[in-house]
C-alpha positions as CSV (number, residue, x, y, z in Angstrom):
1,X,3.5,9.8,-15.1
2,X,2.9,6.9,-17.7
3,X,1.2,3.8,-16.6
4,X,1.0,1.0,-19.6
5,X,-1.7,-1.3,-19.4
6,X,-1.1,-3.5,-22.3
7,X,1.5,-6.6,-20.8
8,X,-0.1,-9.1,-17.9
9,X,0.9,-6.1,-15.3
10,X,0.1,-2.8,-15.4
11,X,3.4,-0.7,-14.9
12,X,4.3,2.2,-14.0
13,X,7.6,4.8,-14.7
14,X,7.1,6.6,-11.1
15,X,5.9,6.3,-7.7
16,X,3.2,9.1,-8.5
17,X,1.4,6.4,-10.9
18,X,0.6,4.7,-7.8
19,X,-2.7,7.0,-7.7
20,X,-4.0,6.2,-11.0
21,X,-3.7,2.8,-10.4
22,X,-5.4,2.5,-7.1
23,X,-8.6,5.1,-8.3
24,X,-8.9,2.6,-11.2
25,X,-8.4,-0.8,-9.1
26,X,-11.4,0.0,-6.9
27,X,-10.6,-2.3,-3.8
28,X,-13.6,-3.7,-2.7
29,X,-15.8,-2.0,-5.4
30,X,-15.2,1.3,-3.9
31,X,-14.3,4.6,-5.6
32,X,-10.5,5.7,-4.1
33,X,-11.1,9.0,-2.2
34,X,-7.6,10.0,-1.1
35,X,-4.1,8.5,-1.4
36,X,-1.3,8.6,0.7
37,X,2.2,8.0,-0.1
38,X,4.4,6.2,2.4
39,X,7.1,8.4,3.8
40,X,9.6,6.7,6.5
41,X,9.3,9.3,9.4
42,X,12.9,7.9,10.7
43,X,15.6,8.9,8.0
44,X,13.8,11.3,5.5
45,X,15.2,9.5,2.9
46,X,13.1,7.4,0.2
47,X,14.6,4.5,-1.4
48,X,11.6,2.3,-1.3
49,X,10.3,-0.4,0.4
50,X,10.4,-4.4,1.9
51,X,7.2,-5.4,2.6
52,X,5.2,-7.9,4.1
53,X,1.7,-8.8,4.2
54,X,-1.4,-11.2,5.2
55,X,-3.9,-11.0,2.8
56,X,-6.5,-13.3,5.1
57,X,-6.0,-10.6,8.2
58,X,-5.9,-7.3,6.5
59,X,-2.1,-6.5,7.1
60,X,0.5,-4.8,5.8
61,X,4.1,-3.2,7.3
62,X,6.3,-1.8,5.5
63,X,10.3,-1.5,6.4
64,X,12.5,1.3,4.8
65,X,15.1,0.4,2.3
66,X,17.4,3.4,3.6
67,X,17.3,2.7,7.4
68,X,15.5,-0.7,8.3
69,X,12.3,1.4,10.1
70,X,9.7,-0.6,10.4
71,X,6.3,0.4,10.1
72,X,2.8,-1.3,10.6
73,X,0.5,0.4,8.5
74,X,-3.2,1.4,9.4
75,X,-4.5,-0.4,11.9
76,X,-2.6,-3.2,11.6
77,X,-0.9,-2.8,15.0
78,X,-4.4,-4.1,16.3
79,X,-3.9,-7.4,15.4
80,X,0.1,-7.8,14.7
81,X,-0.2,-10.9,17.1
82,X,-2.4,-12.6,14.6
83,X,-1.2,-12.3,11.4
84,X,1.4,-14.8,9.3
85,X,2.7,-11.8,7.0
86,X,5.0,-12.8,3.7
87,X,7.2,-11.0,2.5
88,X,6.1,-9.3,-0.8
89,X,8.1,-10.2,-4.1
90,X,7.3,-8.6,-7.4
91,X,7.2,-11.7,-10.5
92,X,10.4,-10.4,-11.8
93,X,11.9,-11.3,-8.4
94,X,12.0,-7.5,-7.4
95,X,11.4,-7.1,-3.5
96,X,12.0,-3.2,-3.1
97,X,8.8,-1.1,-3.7
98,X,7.3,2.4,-4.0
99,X,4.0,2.3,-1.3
100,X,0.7,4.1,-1.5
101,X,-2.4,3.2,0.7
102,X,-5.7,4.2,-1.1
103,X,-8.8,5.6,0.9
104,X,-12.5,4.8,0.3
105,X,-14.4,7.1,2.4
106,X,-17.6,7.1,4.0
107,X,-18.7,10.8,5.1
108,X,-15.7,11.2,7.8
109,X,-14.8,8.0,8.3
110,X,-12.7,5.3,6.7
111,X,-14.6,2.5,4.4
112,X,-11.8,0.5,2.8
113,X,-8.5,0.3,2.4
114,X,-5.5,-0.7,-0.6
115,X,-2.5,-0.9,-0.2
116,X,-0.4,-0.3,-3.4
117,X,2.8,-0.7,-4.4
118,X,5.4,-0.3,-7.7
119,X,8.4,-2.9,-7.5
120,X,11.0,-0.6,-8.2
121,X,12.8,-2.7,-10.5
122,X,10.4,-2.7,-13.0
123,X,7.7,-0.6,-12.6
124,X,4.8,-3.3,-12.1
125,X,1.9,-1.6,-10.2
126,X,-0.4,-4.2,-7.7
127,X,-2.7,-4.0,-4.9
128,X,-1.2,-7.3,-2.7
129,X,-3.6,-6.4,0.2
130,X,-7.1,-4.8,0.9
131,X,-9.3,-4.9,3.5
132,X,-12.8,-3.4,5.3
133,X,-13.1,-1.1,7.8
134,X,-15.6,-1.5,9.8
135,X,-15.1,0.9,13.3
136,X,-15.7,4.5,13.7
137,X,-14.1,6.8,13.8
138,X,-11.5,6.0,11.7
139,X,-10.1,8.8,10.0
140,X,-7.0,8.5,12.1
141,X,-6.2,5.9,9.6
142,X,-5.0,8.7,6.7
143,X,-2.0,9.6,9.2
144,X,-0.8,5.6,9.6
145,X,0.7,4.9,6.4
């Protein structure tokens, strides 16, 4: 795990430097309780990720690299009729990506959300989308990544 600060993007060597970078990006001011590492639940097999996102809405999905499983993550199912999601594309034109979603608690419930990612090409580490939670309960939200 080796993340290198010192270029205009932060990089990372692995997937497991997704952590580090979301405790110390802070999304919304917040301090980073948990993260969880995307896993596609259809093929068991990790070769990253596509994804897309609307940073106006609060949305991500994600769609394996193995299998094509798509996945909406957190709550965005909520409001998937809404939403004008781009496809995510790393500045040195990478488009496959390691995913993390950091958790901001607040007592048992859910207070913000990141959603990380590390272009696989490269290694650079970014947060494309973050967003509020504002409902209870919402600590379902740990198990929709």
């Amino acid at each position: 795990m080796v993340i290198d600060e010192s270029g205009e993007w932060w990089t990372g060597t692995e997937a497991a430097d997704l952590a580090a970078y979301l405790r110390a990006y802070q999304a919304g001011g917040y301090k980073v309780d948990d993260v969880v590492d995307a896993v596609c639940g259809s093929c068991s097999r990790y070769e990253g990720f596509r994804v897309r996102f609307d940073p106006d809405e609060g949305f991500a999905e994600r769609t394996c690299a193995s299998c094509g499983g798509e996945t909406v993550l957190l709550d965005g199912a909520d409001i998937v009729d809404d939403v004008h999601p781009q496809a995510l594309r790393c500045p040195c034109g990478g488009r496959t990506f390691d995913v993390a979603v950091g958790i901001a608690r607040r007592k048992d419930d859910v207070r913000w959300v990141s959603v990380g990612v590390r272009c696989r090409k490269d290694g650079t580490l970014g947060c494309p989308v973050d967003w509020q939670i504002d409902y209870s309960p919402s600590a379902h939200l740990l198990d929709a990544v």
